[in-house]
Each structure stands twice: as structure tokens, then as C-alpha cells.
Biopython code that builds the backbone (N, CA, C, O; Angstrom):
import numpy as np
from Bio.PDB.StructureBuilder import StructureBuilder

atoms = [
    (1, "UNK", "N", (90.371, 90.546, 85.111)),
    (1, "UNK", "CA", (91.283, 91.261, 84.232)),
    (1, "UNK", "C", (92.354, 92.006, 85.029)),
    (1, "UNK", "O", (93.509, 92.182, 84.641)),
    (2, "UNK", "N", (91.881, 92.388, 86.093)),
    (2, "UNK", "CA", (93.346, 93.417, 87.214)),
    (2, "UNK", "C", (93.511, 92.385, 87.783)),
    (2, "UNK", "O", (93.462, 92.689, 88.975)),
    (3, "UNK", "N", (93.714, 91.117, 87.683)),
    (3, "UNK", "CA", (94.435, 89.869, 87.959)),
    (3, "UNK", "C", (95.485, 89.769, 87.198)),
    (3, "UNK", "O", (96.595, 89.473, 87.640)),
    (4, "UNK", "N", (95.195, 90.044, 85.785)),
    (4, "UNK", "CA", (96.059, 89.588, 84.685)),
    (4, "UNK", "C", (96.785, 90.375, 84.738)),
    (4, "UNK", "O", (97.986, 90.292, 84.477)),
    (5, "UNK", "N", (96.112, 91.409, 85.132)),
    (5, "UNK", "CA", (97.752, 92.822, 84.668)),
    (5, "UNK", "C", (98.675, 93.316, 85.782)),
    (5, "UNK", "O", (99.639, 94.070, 85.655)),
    (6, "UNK", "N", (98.175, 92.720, 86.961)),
    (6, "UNK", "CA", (99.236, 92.577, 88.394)),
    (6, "UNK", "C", (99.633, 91.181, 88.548)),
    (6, "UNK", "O", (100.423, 90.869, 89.439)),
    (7, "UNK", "N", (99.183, 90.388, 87.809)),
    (7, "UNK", "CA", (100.138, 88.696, 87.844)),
    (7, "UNK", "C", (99.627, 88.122, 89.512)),
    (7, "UNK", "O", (100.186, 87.236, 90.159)),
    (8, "UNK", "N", (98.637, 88.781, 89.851)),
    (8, "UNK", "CA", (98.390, 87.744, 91.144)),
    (8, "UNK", "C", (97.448, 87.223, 91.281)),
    (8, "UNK", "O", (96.548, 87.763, 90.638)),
    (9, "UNK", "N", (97.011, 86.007, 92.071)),
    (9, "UNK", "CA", (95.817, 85.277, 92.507)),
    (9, "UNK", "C", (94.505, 86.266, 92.801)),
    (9, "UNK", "O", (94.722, 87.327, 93.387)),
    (10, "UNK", "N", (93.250, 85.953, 92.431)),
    (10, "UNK", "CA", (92.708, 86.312, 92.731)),
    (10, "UNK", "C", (92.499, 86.769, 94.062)),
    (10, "UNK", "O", (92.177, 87.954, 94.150)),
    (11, "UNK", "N", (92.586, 86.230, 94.943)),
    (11, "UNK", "CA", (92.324, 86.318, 96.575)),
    (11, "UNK", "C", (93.634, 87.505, 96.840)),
    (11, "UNK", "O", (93.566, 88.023, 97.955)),
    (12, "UNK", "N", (94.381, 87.814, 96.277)),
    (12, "UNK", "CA", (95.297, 88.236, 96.728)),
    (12, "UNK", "C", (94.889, 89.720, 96.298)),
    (12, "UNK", "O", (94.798, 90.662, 97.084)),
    (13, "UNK", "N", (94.700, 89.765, 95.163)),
    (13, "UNK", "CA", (93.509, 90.861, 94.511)),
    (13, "UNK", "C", (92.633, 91.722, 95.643)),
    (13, "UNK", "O", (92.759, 92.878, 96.047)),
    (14, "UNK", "N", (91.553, 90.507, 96.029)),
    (14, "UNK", "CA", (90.959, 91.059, 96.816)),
    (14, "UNK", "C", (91.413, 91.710, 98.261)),
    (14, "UNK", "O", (90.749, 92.665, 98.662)),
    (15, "UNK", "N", (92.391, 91.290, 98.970)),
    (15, "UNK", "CA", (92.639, 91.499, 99.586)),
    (15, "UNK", "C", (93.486, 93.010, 99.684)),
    (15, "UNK", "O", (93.457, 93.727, 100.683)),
    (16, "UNK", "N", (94.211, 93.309, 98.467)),
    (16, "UNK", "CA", (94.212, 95.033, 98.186)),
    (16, "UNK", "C", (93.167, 95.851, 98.181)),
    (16, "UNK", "O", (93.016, 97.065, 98.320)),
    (17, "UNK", "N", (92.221, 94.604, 97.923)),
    (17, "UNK", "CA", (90.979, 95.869, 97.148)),
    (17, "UNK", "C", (90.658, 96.393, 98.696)),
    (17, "UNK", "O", (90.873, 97.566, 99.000)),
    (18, "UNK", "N", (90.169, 95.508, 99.573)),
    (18, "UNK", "CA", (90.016, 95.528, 101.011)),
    (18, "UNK", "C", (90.803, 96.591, 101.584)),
    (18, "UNK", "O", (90.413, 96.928, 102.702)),
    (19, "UNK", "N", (91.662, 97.127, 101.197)),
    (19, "UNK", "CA", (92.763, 98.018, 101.957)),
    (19, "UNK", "C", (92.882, 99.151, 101.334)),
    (19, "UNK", "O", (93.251, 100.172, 101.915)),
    (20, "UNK", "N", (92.455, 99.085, 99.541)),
    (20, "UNK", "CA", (91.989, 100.132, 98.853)),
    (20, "UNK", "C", (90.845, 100.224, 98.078)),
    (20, "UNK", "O", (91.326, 100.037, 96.960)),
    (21, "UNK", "N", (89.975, 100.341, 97.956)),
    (21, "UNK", "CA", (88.704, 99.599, 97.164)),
    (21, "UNK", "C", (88.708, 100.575, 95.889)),
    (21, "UNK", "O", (87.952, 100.238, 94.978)),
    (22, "UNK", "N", (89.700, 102.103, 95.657)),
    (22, "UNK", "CA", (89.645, 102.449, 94.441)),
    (22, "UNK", "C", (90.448, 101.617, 93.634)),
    (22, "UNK", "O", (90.473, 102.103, 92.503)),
    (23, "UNK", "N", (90.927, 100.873, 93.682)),
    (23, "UNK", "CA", (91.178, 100.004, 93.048)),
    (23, "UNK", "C", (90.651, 99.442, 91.951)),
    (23, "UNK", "O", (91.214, 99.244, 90.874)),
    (24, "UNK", "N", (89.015, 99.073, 92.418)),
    (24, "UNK", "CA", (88.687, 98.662, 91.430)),
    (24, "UNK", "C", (88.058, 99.382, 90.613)),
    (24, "UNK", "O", (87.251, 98.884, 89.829)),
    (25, "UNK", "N", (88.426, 101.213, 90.670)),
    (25, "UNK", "CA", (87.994, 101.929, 89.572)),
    (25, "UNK", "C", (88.607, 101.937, 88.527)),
    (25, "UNK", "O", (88.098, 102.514, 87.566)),
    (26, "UNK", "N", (89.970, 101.256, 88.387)),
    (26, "UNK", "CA", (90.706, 101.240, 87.554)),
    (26, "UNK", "C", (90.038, 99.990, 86.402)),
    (26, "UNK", "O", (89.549, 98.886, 86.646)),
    (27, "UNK", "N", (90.289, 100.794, 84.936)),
    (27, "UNK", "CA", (90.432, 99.701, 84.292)),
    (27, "UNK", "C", (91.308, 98.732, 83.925)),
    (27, "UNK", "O", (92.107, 98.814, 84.859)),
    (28, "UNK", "N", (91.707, 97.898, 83.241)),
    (28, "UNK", "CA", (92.712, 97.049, 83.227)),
    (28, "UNK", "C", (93.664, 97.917, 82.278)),
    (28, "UNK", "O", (94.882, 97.741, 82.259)),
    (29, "UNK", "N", (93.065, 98.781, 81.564)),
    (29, "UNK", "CA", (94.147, 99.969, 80.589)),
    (29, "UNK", "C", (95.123, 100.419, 81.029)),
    (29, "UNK", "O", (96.296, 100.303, 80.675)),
    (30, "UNK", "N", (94.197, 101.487, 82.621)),
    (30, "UNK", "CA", (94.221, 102.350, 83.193)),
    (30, "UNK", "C", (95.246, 101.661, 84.101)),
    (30, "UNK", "O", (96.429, 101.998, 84.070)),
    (31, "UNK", "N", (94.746, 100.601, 84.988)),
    (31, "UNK", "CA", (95.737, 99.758, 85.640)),
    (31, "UNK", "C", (97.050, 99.532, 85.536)),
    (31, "UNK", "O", (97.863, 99.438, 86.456)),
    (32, "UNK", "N", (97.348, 99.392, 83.633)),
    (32, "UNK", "CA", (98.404, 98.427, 83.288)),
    (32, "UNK", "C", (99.533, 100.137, 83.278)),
    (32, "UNK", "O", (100.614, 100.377, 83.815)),
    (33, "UNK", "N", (98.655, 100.956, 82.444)),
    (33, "UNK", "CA", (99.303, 102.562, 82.468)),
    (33, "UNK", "C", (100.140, 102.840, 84.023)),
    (33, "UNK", "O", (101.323, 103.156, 84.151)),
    (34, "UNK", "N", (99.172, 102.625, 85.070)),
    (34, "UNK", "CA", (99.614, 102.967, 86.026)),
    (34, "UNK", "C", (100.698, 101.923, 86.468)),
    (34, "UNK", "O", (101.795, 102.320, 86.863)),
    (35, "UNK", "N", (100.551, 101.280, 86.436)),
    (35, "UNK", "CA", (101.937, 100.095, 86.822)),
    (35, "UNK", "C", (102.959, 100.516, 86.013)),
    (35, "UNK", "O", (104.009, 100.530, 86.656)),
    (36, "UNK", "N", (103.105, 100.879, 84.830)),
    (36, "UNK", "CA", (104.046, 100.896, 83.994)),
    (36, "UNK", "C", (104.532, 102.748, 84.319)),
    (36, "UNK", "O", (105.729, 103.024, 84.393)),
    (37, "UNK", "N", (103.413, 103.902, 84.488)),
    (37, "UNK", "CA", (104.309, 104.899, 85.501)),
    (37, "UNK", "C", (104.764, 104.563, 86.592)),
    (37, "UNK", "O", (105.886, 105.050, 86.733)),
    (38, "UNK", "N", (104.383, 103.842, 87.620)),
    (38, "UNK", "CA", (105.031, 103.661, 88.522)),
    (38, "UNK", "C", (106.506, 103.133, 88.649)),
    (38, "UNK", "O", (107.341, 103.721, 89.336)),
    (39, "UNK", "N", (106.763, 102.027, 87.967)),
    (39, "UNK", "CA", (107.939, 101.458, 87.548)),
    (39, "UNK", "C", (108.629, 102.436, 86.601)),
    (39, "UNK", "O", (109.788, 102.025, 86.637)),
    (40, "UNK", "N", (108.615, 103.279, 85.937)),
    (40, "UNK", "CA", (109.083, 104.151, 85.388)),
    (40, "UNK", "C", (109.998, 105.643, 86.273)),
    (40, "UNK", "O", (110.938, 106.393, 86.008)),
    (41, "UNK", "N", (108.855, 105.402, 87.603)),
    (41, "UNK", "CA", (109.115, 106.770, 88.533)),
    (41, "UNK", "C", (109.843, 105.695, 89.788)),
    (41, "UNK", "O", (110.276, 106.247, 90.799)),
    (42, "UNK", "N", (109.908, 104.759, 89.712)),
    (42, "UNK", "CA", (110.877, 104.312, 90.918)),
    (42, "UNK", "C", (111.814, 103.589, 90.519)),
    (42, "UNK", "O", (112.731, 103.449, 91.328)),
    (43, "UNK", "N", (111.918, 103.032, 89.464)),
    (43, "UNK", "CA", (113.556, 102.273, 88.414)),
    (43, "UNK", "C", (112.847, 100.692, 88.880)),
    (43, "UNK", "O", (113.379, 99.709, 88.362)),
    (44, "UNK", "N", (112.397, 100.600, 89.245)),
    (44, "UNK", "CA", (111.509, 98.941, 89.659)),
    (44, "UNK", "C", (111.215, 98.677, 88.112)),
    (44, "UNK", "O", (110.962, 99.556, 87.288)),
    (45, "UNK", "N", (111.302, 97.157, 87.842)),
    (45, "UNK", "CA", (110.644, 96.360, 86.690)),
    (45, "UNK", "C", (109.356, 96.165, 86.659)),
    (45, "UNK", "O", (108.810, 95.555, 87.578)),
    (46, "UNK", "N", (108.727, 96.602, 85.702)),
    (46, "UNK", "CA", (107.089, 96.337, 85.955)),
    (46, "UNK", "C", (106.203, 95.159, 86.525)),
    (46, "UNK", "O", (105.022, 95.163, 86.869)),
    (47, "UNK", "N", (107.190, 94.101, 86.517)),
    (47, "UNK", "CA", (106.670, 92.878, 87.135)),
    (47, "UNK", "C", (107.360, 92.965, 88.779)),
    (47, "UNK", "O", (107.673, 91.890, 89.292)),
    (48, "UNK", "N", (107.541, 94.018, 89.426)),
    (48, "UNK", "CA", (107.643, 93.937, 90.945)),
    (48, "UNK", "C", (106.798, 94.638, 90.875)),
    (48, "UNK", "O", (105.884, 93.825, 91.009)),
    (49, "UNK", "N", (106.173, 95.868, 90.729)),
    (49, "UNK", "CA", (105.307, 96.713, 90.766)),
    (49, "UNK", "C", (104.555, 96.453, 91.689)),
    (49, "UNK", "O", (104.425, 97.078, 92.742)),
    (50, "UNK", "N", (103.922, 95.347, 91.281)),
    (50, "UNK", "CA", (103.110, 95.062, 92.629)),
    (50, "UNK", "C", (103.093, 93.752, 93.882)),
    (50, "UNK", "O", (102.338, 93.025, 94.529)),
    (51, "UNK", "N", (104.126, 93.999, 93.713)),
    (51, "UNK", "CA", (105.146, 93.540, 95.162)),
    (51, "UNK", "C", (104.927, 94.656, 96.091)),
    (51, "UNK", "O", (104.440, 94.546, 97.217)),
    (52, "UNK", "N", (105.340, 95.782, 95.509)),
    (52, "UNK", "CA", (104.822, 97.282, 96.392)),
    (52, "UNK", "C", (103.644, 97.320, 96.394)),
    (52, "UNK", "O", (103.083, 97.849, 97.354)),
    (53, "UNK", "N", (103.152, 96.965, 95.698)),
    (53, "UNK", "CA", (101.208, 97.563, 95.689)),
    (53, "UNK", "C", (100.716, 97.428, 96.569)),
    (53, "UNK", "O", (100.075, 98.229, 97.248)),
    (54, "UNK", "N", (101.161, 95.283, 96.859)),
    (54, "UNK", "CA", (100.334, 94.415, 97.893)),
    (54, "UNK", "C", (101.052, 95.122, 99.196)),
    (54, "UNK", "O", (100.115, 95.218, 99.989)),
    (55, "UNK", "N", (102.069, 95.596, 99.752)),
    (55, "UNK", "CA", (102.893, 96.346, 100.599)),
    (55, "UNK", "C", (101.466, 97.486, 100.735)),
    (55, "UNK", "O", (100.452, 97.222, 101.381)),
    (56, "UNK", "N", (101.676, 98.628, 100.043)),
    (56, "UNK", "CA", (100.929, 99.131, 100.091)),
    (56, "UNK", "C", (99.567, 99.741, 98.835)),
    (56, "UNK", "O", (99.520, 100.697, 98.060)),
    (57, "UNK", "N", (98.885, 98.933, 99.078)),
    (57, "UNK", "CA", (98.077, 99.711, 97.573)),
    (57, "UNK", "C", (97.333, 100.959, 96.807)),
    (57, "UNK", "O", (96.898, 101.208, 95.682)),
    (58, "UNK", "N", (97.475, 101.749, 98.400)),
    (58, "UNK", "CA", (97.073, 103.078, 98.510)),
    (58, "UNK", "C", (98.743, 103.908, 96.808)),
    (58, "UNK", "O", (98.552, 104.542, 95.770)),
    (59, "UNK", "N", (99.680, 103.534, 97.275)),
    (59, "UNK", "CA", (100.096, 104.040, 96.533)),
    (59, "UNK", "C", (99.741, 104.233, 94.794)),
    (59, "UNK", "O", (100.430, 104.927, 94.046)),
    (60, "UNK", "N", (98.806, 103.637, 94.467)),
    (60, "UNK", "CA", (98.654, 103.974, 93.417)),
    (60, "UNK", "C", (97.874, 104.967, 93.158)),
    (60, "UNK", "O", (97.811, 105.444, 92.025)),
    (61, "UNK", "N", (97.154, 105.428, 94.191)),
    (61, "UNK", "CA", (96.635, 106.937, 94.159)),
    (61, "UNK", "C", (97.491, 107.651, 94.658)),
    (61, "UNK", "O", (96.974, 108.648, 95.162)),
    (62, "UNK", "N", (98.699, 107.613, 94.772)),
    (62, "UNK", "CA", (99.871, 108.639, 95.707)),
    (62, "UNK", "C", (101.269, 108.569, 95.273)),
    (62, "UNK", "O", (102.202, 108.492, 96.072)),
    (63, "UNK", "N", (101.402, 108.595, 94.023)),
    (63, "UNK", "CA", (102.258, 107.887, 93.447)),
    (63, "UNK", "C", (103.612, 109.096, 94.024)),
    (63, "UNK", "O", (104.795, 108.780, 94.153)),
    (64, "UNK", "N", (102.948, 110.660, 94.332)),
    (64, "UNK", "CA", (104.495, 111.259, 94.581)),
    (64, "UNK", "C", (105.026, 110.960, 96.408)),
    (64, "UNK", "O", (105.839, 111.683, 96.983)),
    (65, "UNK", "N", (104.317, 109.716, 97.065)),
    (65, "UNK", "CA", (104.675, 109.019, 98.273)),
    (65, "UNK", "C", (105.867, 108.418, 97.822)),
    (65, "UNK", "O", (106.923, 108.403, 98.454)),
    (66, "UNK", "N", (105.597, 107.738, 96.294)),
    (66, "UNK", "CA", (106.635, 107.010, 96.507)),
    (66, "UNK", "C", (108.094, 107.888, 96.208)),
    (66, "UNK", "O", (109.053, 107.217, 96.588)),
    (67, "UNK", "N", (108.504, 109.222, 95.622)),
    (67, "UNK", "CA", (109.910, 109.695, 95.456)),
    (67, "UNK", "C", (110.133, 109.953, 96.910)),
    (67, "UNK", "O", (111.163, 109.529, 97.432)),
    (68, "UNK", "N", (109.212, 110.643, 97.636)),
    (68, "UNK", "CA", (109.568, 111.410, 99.128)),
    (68, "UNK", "C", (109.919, 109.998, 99.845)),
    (68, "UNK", "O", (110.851, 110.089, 100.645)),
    (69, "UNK", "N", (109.334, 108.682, 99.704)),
    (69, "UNK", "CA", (109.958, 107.825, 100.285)),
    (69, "UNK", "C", (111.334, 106.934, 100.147)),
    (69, "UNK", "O", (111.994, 106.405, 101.042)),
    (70, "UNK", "N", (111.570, 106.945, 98.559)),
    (70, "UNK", "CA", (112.535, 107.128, 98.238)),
    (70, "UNK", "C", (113.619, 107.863, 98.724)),
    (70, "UNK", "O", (114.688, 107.308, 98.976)),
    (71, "UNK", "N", (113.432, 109.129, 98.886)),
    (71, "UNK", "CA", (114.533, 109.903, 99.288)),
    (71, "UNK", "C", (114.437, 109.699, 100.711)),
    (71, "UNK", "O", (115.542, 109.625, 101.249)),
    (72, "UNK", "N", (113.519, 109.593, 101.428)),
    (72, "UNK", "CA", (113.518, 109.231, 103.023)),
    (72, "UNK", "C", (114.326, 108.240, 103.235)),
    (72, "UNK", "O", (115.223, 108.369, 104.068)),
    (73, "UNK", "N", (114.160, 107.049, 102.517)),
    (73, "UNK", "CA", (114.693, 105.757, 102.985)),
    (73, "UNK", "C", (116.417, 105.937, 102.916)),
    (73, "UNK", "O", (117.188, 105.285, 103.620)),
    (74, "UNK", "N", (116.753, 106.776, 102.096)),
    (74, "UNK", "CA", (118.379, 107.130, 101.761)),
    (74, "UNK", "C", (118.998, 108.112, 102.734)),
    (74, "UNK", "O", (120.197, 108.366, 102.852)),
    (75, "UNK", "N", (117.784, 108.722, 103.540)),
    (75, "UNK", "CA", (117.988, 109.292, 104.199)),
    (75, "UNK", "C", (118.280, 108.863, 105.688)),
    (75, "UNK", "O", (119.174, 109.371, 106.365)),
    (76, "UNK", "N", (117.455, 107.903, 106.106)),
    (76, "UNK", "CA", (117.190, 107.191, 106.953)),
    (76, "UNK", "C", (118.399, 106.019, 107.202)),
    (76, "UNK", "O", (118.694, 105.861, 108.387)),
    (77, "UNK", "N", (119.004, 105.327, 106.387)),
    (77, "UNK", "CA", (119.991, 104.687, 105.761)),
    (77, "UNK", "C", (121.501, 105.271, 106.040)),
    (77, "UNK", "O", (122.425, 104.682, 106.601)),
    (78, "UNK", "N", (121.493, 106.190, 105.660)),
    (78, "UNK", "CA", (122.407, 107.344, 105.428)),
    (78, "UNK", "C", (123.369, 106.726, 104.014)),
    (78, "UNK", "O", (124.595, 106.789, 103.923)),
    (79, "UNK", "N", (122.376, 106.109, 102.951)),
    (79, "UNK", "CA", (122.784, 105.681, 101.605)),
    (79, "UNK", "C", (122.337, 107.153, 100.721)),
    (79, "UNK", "O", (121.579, 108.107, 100.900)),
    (80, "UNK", "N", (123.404, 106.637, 99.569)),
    (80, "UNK", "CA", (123.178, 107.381, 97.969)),
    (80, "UNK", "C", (122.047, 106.863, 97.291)),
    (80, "UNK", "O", (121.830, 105.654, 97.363)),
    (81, "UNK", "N", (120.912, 107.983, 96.309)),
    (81, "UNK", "CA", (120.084, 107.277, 96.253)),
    (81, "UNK", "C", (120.396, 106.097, 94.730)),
    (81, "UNK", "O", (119.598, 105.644, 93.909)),
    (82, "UNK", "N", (121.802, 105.929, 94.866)),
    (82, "UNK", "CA", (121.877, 104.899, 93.785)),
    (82, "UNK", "C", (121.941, 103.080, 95.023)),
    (82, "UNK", "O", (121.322, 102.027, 94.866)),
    (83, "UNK", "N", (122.577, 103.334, 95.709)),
    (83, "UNK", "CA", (121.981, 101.795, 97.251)),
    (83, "UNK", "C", (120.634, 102.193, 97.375)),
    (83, "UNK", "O", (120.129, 101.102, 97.639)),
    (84, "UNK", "N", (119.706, 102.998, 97.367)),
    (84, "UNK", "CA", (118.612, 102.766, 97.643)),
    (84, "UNK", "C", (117.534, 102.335, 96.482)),
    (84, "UNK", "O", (116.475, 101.795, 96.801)),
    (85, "UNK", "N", (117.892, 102.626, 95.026)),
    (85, "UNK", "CA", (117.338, 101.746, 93.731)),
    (85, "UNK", "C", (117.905, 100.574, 93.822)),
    (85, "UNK", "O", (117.238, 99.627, 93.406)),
    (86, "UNK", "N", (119.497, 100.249, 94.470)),
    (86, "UNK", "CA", (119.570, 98.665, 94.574)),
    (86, "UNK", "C", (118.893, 97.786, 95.065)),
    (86, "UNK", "O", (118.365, 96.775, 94.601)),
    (87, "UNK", "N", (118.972, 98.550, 96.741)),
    (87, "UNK", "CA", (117.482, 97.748, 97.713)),
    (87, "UNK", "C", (116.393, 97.653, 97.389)),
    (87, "UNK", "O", (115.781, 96.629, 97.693)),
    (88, "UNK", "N", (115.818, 98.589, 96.723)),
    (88, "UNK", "CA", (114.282, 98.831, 96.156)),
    (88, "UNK", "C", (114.207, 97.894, 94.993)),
    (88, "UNK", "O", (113.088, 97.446, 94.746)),
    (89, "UNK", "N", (115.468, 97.424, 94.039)),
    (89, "UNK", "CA", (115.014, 96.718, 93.163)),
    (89, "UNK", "C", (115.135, 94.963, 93.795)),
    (89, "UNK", "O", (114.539, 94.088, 93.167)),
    (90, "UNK", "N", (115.617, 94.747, 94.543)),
    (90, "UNK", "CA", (115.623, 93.706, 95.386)),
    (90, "UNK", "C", (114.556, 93.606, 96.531)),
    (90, "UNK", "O", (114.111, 92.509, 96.867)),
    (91, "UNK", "N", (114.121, 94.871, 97.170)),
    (91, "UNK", "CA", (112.914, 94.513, 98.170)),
    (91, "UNK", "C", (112.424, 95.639, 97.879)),
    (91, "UNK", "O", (112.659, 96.710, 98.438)),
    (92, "UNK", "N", (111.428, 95.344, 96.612)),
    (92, "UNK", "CA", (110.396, 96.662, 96.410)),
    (92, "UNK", "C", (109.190, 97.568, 97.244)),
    (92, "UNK", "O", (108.615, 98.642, 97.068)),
    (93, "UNK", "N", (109.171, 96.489, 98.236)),
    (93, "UNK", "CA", (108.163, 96.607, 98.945)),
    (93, "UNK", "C", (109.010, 97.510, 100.445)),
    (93, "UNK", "O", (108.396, 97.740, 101.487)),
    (94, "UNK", "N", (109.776, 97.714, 100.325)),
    (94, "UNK", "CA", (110.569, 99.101, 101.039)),
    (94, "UNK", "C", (110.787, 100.048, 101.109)),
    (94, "UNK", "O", (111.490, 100.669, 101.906)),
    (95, "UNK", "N", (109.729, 100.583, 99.569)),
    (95, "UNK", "CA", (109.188, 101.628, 99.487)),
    (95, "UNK", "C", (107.862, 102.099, 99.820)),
    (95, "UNK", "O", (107.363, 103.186, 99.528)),
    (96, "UNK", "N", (107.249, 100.932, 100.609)),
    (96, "UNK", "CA", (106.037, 101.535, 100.944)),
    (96, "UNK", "C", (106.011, 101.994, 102.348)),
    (96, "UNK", "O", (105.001, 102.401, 102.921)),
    (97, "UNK", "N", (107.286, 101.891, 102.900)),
    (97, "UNK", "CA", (107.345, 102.830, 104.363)),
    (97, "UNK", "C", (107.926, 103.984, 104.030)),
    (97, "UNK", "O", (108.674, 104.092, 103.058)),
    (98, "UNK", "N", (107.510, 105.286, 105.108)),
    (98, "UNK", "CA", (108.619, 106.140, 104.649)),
    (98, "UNK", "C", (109.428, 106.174, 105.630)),
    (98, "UNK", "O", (109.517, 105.300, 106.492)),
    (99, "UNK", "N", (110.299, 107.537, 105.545)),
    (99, "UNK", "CA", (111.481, 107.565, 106.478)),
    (99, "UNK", "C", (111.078, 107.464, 108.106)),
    (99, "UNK", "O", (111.723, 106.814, 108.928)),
    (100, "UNK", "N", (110.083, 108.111, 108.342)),
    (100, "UNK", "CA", (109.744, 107.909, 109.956)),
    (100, "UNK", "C", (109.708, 106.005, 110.404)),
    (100, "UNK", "O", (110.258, 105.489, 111.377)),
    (101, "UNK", "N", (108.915, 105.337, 109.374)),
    (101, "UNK", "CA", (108.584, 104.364, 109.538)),
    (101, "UNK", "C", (110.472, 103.649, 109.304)),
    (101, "UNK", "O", (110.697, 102.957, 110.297)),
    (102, "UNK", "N", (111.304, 103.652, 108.664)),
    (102, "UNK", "CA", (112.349, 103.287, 108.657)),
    (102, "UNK", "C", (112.919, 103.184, 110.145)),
    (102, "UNK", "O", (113.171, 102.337, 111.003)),
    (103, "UNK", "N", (112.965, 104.425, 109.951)),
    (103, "UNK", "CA", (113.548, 105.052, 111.439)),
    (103, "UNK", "C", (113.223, 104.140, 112.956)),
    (103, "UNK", "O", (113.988, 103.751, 113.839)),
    (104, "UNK", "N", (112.049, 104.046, 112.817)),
    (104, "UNK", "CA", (111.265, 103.034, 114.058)),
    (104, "UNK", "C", (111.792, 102.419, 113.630)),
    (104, "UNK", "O", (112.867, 102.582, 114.206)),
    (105, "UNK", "N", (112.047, 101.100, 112.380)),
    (105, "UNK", "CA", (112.294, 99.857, 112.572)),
    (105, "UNK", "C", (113.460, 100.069, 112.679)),
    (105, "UNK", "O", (113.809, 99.330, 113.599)),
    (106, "UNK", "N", (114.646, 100.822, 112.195)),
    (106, "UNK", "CA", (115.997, 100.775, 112.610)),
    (106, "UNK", "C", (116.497, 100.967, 114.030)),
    (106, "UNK", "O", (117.488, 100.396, 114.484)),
    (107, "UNK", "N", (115.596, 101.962, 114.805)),
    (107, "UNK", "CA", (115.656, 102.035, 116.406)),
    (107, "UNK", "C", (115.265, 100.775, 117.275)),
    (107, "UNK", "O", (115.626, 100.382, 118.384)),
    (108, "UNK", "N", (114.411, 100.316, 116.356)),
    (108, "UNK", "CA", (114.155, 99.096, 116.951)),
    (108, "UNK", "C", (115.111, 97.804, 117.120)),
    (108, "UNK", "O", (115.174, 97.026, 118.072)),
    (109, "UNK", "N", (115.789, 97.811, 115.984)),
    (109, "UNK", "CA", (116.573, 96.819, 115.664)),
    (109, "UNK", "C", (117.823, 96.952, 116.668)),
    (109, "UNK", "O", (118.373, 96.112, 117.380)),
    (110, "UNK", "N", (118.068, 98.339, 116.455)),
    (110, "UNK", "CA", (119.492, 98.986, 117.299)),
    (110, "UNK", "C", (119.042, 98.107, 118.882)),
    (110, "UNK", "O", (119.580, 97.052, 119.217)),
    (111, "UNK", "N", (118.154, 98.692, 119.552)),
    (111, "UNK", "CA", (117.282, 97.923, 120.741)),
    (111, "UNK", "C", (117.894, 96.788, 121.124)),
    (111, "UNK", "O", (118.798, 96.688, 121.954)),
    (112, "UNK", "N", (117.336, 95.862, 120.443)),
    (112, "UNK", "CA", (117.366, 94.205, 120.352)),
    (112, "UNK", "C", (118.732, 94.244, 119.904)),
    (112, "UNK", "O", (119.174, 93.203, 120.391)),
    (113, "UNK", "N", (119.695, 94.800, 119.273)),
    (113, "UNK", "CA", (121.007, 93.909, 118.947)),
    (113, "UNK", "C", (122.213, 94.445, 120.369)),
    (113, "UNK", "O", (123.283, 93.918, 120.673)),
    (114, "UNK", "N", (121.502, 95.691, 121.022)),
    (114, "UNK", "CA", (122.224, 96.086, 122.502)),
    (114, "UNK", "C", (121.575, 95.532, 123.028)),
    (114, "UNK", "O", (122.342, 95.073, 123.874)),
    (115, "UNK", "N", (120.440, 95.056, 123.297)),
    (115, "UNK", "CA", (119.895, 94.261, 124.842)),
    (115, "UNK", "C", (120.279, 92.865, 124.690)),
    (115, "UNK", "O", (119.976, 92.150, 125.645)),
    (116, "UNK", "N", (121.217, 91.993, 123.151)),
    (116, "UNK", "CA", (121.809, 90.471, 123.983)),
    (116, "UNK", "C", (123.461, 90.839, 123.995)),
    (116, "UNK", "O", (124.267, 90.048, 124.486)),
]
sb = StructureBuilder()
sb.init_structure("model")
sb.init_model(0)
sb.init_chain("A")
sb.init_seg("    ")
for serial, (resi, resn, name, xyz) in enumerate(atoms, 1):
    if name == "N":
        sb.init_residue(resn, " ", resi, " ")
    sb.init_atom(name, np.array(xyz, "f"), 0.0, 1.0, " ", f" {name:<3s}", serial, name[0])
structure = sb.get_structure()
């Protein structure tokens, strides 16, 4: 049933559960509730929802990770947080880093595009 209401393969299921196992305290009610606040509190369509989840699935017990990351990532960026609901609705799963974690991969990148 928390197959049906995150739209993914079973195995794929499990493999959140593995990384969060409250997971499966949820009911499929409780589940579908929470997907549908979540997408509500980040402007995401309920069918990416868990595009982020599988990213990270802890967030569904941490749901105020995801505004502070939100605002990190705009921060990090040095975007308005109206480019950062664009990116997020195109790569939802870019909200499951926050700004520190941005930060590394952007230093990183900087790295590699001065060392060729």
C-alpha cells in the first residue's frame, strides 16, 4: 500500500525503508497526508514528492529541513527564492542537501573547472 501512494517499485520502497525504517510506521493515510504536506510546504507536485524522499527519506520526519534548505540552497546559489522553486520543481531532489552540502559541491565544481 506505501507503494501505491509513493508510485514506486517495491524494491525501491525497501530500500528507503533501509535508510529510514520509520517509514513503515506510517499508514498509507498517514503517508498520503504527509506527501501531500510536504508538497504543499515546498511548491513541488505531489507526484515528485518522492523523488525527494528516495534523495532523502529521513525528511519525512523533518519536514522543517526542508524550508531551512530551501532557503540555504538560494543562499548558496546566490538565487531569489522564486529560481530556487524553479530548480526544485525540476530537480526535487535538491532539496535534500542543505546549504553546507551545496557549498562543497559548488567548491568542488569551481576546483575541476580551474584545474583544465
Amino acid at each position: 500500500a506505501l507503494c501505491r501512494v509513493l508510485g514506486l517499485p517495491e524494491q525501491r520502497l525497501m530500500a528507503m525503508v533501509q535508510r529510514c525504517p520509520a517509514l513503515f510506521s506510517f499508514t498509507p493515510e498517514a503517508l498520503d497526508a504527509t506527501v501531500q504536506a510536504l508538497a504543499a510546504l515546498t511548491g513541488l507536485q505531489a507526484c515528485q514528492v518522492p523523488q525527494l524522499l528516495a534523495a532523502d527519506p529521513t525528511l519525512l520526519l523533518q519536514p522543517d529541513r526542508l524550508k531551512r534548505n530551501q532557503h540555504e540552497l538560494g543562499q548558496a546559489l546566490g538565487v531569489p527564492t522564486q529560481e530556487v522553486l524553479n530548480l526544485t520543481s525540476r530537480e526535487p531532489q535538491a532539496l535534500a542537501m542543505s546549504g553546507a552540502q551545496v557549498e562543497e559541491r559548488l567548491k568542488a565544481l569551481t576546483a575541476l573547472l580551474e584545474a583544465s
